[in-house]
C-alpha positions as CSV (number, residue, x, y, z in Angstrom):
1,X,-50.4,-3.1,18.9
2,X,-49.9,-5.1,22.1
3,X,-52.8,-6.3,24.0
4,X,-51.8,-6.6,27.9
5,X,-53.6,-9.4,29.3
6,X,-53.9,-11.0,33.0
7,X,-54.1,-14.7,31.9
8,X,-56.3,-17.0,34.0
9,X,-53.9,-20.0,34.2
10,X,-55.1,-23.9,34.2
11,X,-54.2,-26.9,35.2
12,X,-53.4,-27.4,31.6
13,X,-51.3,-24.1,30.5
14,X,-48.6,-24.8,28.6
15,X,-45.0,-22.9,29.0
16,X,-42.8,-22.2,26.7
17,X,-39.4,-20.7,26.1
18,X,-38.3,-20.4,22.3
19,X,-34.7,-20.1,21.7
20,X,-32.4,-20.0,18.6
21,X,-31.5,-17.9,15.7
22,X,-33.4,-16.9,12.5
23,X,-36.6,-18.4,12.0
24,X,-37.4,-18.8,16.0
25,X,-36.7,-14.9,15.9
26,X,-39.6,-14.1,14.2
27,X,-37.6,-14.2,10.4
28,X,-40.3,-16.4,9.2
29,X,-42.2,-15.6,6.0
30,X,-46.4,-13.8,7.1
31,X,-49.1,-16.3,6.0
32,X,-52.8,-15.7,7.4
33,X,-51.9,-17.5,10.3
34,X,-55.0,-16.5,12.8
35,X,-53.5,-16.7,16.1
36,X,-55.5,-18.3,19.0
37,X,-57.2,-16.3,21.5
38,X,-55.9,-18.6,24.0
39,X,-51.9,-17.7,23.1
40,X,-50.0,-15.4,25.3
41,X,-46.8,-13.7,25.1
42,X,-44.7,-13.0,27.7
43,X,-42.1,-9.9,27.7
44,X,-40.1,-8.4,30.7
45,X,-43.0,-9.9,33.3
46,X,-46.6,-9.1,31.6
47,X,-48.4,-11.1,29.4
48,X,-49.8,-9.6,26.1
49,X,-52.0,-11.2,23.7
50,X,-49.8,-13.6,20.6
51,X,-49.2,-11.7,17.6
52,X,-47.9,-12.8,14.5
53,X,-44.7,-11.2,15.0
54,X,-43.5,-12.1,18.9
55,X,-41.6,-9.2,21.1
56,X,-38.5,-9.6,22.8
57,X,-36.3,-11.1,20.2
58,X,-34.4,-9.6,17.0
59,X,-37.0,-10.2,13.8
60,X,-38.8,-8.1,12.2
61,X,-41.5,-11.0,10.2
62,X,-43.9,-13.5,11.9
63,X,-43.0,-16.3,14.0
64,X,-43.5,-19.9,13.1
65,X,-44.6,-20.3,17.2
66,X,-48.2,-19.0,16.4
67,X,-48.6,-22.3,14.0
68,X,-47.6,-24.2,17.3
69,X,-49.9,-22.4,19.3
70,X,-52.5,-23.3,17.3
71,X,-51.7,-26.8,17.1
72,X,-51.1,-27.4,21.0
73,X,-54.7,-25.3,21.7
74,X,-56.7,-27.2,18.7
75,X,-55.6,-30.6,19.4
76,X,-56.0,-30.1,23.3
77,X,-53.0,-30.6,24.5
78,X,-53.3,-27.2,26.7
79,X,-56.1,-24.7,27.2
80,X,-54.1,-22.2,26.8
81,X,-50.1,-21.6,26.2
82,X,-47.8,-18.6,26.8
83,X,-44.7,-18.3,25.3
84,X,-41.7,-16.2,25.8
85,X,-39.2,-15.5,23.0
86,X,-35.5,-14.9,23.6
87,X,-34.0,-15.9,19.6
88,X,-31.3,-13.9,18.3
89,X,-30.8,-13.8,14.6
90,X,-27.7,-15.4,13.2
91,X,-26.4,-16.5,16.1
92,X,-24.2,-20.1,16.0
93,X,-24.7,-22.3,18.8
94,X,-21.3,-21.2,21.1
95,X,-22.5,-17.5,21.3
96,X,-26.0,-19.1,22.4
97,X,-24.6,-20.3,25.7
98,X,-22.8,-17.2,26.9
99,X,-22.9,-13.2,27.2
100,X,-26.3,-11.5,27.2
101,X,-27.6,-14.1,24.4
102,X,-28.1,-16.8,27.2
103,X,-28.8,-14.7,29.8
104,X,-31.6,-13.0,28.7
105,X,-32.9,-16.9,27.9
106,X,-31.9,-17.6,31.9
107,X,-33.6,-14.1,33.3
108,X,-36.7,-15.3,31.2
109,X,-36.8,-19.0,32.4
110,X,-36.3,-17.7,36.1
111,X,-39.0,-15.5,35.8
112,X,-41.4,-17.1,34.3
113,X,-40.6,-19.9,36.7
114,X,-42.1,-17.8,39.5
115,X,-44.8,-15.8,37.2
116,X,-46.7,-19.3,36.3
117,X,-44.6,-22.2,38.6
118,X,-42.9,-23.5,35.8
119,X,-41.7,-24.1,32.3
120,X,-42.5,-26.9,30.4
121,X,-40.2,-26.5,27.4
122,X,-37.5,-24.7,25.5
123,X,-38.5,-25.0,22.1
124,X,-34.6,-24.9,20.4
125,X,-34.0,-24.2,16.6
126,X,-31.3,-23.3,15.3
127,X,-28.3,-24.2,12.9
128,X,-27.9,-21.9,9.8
129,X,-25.3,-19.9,11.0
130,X,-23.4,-23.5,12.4
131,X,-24.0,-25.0,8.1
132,X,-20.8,-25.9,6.9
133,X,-21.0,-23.2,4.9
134,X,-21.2,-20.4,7.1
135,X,-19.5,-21.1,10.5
136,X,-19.7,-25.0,11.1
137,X,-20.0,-27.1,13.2
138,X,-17.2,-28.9,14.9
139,X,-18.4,-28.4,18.5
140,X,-22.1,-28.4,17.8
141,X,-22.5,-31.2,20.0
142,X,-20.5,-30.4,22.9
143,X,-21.7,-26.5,22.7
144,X,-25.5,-28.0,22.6
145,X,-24.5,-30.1,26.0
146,X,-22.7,-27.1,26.9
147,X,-26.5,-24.8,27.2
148,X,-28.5,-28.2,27.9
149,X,-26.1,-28.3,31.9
150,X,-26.8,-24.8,32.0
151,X,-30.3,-25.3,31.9
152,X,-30.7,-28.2,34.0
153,X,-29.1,-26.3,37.0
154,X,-31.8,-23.8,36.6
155,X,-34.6,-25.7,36.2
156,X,-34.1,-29.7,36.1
157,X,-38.1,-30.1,35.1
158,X,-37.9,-28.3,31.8
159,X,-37.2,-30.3,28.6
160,X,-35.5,-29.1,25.7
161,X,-36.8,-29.6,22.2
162,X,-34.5,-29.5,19.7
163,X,-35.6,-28.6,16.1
164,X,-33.2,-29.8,13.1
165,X,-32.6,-26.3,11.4
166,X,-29.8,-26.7,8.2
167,X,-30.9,-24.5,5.5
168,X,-28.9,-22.5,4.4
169,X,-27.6,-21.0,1.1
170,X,-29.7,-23.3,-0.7
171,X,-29.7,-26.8,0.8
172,X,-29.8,-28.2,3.9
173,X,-26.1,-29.9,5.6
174,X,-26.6,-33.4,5.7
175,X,-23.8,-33.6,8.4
176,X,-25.4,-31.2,11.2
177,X,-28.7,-33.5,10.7
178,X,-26.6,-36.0,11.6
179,X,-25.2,-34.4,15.0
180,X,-28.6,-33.1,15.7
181,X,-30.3,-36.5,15.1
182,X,-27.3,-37.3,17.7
183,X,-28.5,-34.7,20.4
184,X,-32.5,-35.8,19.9
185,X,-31.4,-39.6,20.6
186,X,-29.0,-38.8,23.3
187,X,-31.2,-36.6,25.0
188,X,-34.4,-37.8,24.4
């Protein structure tokens, strides 16, 4: 049910990378989310029209990026946004920043790089598979400085924005708020 779409570009397009595990790979619960006509997708270099559920990543559901969309087009922040989505469910944070997990993220920020000039964020959330739980989350911080390098060699513009994502088995981990809280003051 993709659209293909050539995508008139304005000053004011915003560019977007979404990267993580779970929810950012489309494992969100479907609401009637009505995605705006001016929200693209990008997947293996053509633009397509934003569904509910995103292409290119693992999940099956919708994707919370559609509410985003939405937001950045109806408070005019951007005319139009295009996002690209390279989340892996259940992923922790170390396998994010190597093997084909980050560089499908790296092949998607170089080319959408030279499809549209640049990229104006990675929108980051993740952190139930690093809940103390499941794996934890000793080197969360390091491993986030770890991808955030990586990313600034590529592309030194592009900001990250990380998301505080816990939940998991029924309650959020207090202590990976507290790194993340970390990352979001060091890095902001």
């Amino acid at each position: 049910q993709l659209e293909f779409e050539n995508v008139t570009l304005y000053c004011n397009t915003g560019v977007f990378i979404t990267y993580g595990q779970s929810n950012a790979a489309n494992s969100c619960e479907c609401n009637e989310e009505i995605v705006s006509n001016q929200a693209y997708q990008y997947f293996q270099g053509e633009t397509y029209r934003f569904n509910k559920t995103m292409i290119g990543t693992t999940g099956v559901n919708c994707s919370p990026w559609s509410v985003l969309a939405n937001k950045l087009i109806d408070n005019n922040l951007y005319e139009n946004v295009v996002f690209a989505n390279c989340a892996v469910c259940w992923r922790p944070l170390e396998q994010l920043n190597k093997g084909f997990n980050y560089y499908y993220l790296e092949e998607n920020l170089k080319n959408m790089i030279l499809n549209f000039g640049k990229v104006d964020g990675i929108l980051f959330h993740q952190g139930e598979a690093n809940h103390s739980n499941v794996l934890g989350f000793d080197n969360y911080f390091n491993d986030f400085n770890t991808f955030h390098e990586k990313i600034k060699i590529i592309s030194p513009e592009t900001k990250i924005y990380l998301c505080r994502a816990t939940y998991c088995n029924n309650y959020s981990d207090i202590d990976l708020i507290y790194i993340q809280n970390n990352i979001i003051n060091s890095y902001g």
